[in-house]
N, C-alpha and C positions, 0 to 999 in steps of 0.2 A: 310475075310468077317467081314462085323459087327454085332455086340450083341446086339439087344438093352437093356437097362436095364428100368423095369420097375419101374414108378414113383412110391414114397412110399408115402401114406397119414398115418402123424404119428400123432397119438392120446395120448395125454399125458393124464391120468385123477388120479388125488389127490384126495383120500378116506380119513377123518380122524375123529376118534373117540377116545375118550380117555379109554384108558388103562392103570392097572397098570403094570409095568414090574417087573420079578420077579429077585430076587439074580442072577438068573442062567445066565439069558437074555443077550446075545451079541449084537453090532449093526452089521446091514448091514453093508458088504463091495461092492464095488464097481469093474469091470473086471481091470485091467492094461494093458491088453490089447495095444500094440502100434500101430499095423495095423491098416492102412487104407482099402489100396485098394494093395496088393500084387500078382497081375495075376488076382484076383477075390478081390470081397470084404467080407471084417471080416462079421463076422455072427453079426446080428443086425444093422445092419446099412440100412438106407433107406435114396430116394435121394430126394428133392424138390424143385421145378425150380419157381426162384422169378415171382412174378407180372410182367407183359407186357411181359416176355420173351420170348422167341422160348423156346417150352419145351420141343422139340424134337432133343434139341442143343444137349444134351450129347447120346454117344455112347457108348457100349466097344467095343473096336476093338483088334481083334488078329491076323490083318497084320501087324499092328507097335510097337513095343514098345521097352522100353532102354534094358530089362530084362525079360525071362521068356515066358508068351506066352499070355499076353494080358496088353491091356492099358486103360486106359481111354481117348476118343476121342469126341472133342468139338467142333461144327461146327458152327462159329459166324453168323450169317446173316448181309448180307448187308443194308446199309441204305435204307428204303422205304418195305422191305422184311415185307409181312402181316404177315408172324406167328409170327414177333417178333422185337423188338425192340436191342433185344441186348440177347446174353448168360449168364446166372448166373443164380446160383443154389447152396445148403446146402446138406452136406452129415449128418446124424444125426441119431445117438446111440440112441433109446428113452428111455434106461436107465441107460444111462450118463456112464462114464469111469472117474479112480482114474489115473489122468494126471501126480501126484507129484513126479516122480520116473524119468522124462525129466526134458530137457531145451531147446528143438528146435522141431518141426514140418518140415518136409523135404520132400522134391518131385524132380521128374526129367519132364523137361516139353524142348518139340522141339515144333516148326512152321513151318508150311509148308511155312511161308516167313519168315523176319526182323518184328520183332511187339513190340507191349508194352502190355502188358498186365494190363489190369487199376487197379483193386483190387485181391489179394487173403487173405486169411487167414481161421481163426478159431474159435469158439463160438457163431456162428450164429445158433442158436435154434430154431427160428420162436418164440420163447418167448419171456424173459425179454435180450435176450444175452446179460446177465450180465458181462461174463468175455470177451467178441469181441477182438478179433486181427487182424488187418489192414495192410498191405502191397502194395504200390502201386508204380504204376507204374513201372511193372517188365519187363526186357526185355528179349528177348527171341531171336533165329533165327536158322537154319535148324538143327543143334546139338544139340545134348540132354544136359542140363544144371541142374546140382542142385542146387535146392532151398531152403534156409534157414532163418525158421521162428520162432525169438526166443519167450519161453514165459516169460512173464514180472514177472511172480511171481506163480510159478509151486503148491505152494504151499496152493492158491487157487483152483483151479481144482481137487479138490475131486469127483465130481460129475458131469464131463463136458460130455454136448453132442452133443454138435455144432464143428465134428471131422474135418472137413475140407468147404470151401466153395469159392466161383470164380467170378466175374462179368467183363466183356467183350465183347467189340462193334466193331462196324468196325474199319477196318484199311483204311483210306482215303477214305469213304463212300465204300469202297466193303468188303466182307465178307473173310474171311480164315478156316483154319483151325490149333489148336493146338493139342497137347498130352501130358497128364501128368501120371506119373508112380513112383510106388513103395512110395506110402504114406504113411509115417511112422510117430510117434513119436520118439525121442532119446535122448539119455544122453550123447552128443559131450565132455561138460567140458573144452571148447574152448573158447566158447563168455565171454566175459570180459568186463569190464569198463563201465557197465550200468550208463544210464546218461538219468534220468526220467525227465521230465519237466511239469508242469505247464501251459496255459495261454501262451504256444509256448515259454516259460523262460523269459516271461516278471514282470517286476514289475509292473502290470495293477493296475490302480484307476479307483473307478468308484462309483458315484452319484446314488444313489436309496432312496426308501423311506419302509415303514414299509407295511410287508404286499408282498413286490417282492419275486418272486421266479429265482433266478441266476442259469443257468446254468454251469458250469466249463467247461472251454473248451482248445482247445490247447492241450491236454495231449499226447505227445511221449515219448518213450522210447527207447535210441537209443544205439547200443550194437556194438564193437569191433569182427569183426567177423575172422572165421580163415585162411582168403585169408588176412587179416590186415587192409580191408574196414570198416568203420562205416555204420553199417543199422540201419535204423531209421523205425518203426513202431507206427502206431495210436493206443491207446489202450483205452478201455473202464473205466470208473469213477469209478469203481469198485476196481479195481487192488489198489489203492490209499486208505492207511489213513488219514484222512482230520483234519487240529488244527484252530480253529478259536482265535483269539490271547483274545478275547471278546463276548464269546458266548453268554451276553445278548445282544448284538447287532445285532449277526448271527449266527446260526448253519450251518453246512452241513453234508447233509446225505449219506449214505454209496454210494448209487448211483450219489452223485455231486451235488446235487441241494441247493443252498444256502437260505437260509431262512431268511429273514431280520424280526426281533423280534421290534427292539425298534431306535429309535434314537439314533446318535453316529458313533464310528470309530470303525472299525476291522480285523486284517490282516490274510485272508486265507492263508496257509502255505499245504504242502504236502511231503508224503514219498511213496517212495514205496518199497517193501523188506528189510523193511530196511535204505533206502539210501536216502536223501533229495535232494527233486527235486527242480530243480532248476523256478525259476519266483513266485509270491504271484498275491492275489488279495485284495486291499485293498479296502473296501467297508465304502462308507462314506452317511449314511443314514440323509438322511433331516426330517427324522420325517413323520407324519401322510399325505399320498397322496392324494390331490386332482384329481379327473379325469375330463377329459376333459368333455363338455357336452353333454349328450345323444342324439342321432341322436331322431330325429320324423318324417322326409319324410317317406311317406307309399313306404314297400321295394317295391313294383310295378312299381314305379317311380326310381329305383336306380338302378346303376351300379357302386358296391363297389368293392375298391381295397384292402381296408386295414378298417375295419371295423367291430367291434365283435358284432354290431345290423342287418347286412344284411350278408346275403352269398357272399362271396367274388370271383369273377373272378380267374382262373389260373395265378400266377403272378411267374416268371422267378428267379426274386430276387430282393431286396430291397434298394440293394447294387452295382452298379455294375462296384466298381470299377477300371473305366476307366483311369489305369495311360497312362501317367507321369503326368497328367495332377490332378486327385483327388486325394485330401487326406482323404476324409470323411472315420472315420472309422466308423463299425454299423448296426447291421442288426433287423430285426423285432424279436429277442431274448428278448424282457423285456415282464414281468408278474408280475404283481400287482392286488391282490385282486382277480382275475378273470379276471382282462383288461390284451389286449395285447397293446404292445406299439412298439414303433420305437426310437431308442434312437441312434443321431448320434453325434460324438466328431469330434475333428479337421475338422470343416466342411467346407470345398470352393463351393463344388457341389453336387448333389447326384441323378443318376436316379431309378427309379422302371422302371422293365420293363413286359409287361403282354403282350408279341408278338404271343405266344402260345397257346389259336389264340388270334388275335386282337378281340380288340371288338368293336362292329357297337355302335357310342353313338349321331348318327343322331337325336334319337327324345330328346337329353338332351339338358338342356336350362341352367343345372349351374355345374361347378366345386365347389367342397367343402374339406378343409383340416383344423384339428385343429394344432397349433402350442404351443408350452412352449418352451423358449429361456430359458436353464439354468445358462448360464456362467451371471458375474455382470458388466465385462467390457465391455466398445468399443460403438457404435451408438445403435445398435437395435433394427432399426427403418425402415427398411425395406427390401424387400425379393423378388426374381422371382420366377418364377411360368412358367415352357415351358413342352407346352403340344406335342407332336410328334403323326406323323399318317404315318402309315411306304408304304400306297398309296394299289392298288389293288391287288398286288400281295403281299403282304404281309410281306415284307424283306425290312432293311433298305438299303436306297443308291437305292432303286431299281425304280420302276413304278410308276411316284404322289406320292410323297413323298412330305410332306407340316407339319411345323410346326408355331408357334409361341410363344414370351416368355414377360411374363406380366410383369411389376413391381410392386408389392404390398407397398404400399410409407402408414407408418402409425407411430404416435409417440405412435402405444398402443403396442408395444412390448415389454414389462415390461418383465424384470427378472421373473419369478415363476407366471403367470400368463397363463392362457391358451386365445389365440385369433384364433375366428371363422373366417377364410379366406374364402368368398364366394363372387365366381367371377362368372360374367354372360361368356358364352363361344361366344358371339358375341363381347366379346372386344379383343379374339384372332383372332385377322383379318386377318393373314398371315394363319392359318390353314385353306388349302381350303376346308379340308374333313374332317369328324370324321366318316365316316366308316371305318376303318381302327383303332383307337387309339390304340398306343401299348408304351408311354412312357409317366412319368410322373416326369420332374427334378424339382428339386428345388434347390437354388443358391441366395447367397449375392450379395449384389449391392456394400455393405461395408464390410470390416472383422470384423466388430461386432460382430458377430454372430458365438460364435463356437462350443456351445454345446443346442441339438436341441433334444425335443420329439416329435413325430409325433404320430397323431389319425385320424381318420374318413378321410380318402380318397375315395370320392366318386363322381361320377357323376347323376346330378338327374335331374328331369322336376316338 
């Protein structure tokens, strides 16, 4: 039969007052505690099933399991399934455990078929999950299999309470079932050759101005494990001490966020435990930012896609990558002053897509986008513009599907300059419909044009 376990609503609350402490006065320690879920689960621990979920996904069950007389049992839902979009959920200590005494997190997990399991790991708090550890795309199939997840820097986790955690969807839009068992913490002394990176180990450049706020991204940590595979894990900005080669030109702070100060050059660098990771970021600030100009259509009249004056549509991504064919790299990651932006390099094409759902833009009469062309070579001097309408049922390729794509022909696309692109939507003549819009590309006529900021995507009347 199965158990259910009840959901835990965990309440953290921080009292602080100043006091003196005396000679005598010790600090808290924290449990070391390594169990997870051992047949039962360790005392203190409660569970909490993410947003949109089935949160009726997790079970315990004491007909299956690798060891002992109960498991943990997770029941995905199928695509379309009302209670939930998908299974995932946080097990969490709410007064944290002293981690440093491991080096790997370990579980045994069967499936009732062949699967992938999309994410697990650890340090998900429902707070700041400062220390997060990522693992993805794990496979799994009818054998019980152990699982091993190492942590980036043990030494950290004095106070972790984010003990284990899972998110997983269908398998070919229908639903299965997994089991996972015997969650532990451990001290293997096995994993070797940690090999941290940066920016995915690139040597990234990148054009900003005073006032951006950078995020760091790309960060793995990738570890020799004792089958003699390399596992590679996502880890939080945290794990990481940060050197800015030029800290009046940028700082970064302990959570990754890069802070441009002044005008100039600066090479972000990184370590972790220790050990220098591989990829920088060189940050090359042009000085004081001008922004684009502030929208004034009354929001009543607008359907904004990317726009920090109106409430913006559901929009898929900004980026979407379409090889072999794109190169644009870039996503709506830039922040300056308060503005958000879109900043694309090596550009040939680039869609935004907002399919989920479409949106009816029947009673609009203009498309609106601001553009800054930053590179200083090549024509850049003009630009398309294709708007897509994915038809009544809502999918591309599928029912009335009708698009059209503009040529914006202009010699005001100056280098560092910001140009108002507002087009009437009666010159897209080939779009038979806008109740439906759900794409919005933009693409060269010339390779002019390679490095590109983007603002005010909107549709108005």
């Amino acid at each position: 039969m199965k158990n259910s376990f009840l959901l835990a609503v965990i309440l953290l609350m921080n009292v602080s007052c100043e006091r003196n402490l005396s000679d005598d006065a010790t600090l808290s320690t924290f449990s070391k505690n390594a169990d997870v879920f051992i047949d039962t689960f360790s005392a203190g621990l409660g569970y909490g099933a993410f947003g949109g979920t089935d949160y009726t996904a997790f079970t315990v069950d004491t007909d299956v399991k690798y060891q002992g007389t109960a498991s943990m049992r997770f029941d995905v839902p199928s695509v379309g399934d009302p209670s939930g979009a998908y299974a995932g959920g946080a097990f969490i200590d709410g007064s944290g455990r002293n981690l440093t005494d491991y080096d790997a997190l370990t579980f045994w997990v069967k499936g009732s078929q062949a699967a992938t399991i999309n994410e697990v790991g650890f340090g998900t708090d429902f707070g700041l999950n400062k220390y997060n550890v990522r693992m993805q795309n794990v496979p799994i199939d009818t054998n019980w299999k152990k699982i091993i997840i190492p942590l980036p820097d043990a030494s950290k986790l004095l106070q972790e309470k984010g003990m284990f955690w899972y998110s997983e969807g269908a398998e070919n839009n229908l639903g299965y079932t997994f089991w996972i068992d015997n969650v532990k913490y451990e001290k293997l002394g096995t994993l070797a050759h940690p090999q941290p990176k940066i920016m995915d180990g690139a040597d990234s450049v990148q054009q900003t101005y005073i006032g951006a706020n950078i995020t760091m991204t790309g960060l793995t940590d990738t570890f020799n494990m004792p089958n003699g595979f390399n596992q590679t894990i996502s880890i939080a900005p945290s794990y990481y001490t940060y050197t800015s080669s030029n800290p009046s030109v940028a700082t970064v702070s302990e959570s990754g966020v890069v802070s441009v100060l002044s005008g100039g050059t600066t090479v972000i660098t990184a370590t972790l435990a220790g050990t220098n990771a591989q990829g920088s970021l060189t940050i090359n600030s042009l000085g004081v930012f001008v922004p684009a100009p502030t929208p004034t259509v009354n929001p009543a009249n607008v359907l904004s896609i990317f726009c920090n004056a109106y409430t913006n549509v559901p929009v898929e991504y900004y980026n979407g990558y379409w090889a072999p064919y794109q190169t644009t790299l870039g996503q709506a990651d830039i922040h300056i002053n308060g503005d958000d932006l879109i900043k694309y390099s090596q550009f040939n094409f680039v869609g935004i897509q907002f399919s989920q759902p479409t949106i009816n833009a029947s009673q609009m009469t203009y498309v609106h986008v601001d553009l800054k062309v930053l590179n200083t070579t090549g024509a850049r001097n003009s630009i398309k513009l294709k708007l897509v309408d994915f038809g009544s049922d809502g999918i591309y390729g599928g029912v009335g599907d009708s698009s059209h794509e503009y040529t914006f022909n202009s010699a005001a696309l100056p280098t560092g300059n910001w140009v108002s692109v507002e087009l009437p939507l009666s010159a897209f003549t080939g779009l038979t419909s806008k109740a439906h819009l759900a794409q919005f590309i933009l693409g060269p006529t010339t390779s002019g044009i390679t490095d590109l900021l983007v603002d005010n995507v909107y549709f108005h009347n």
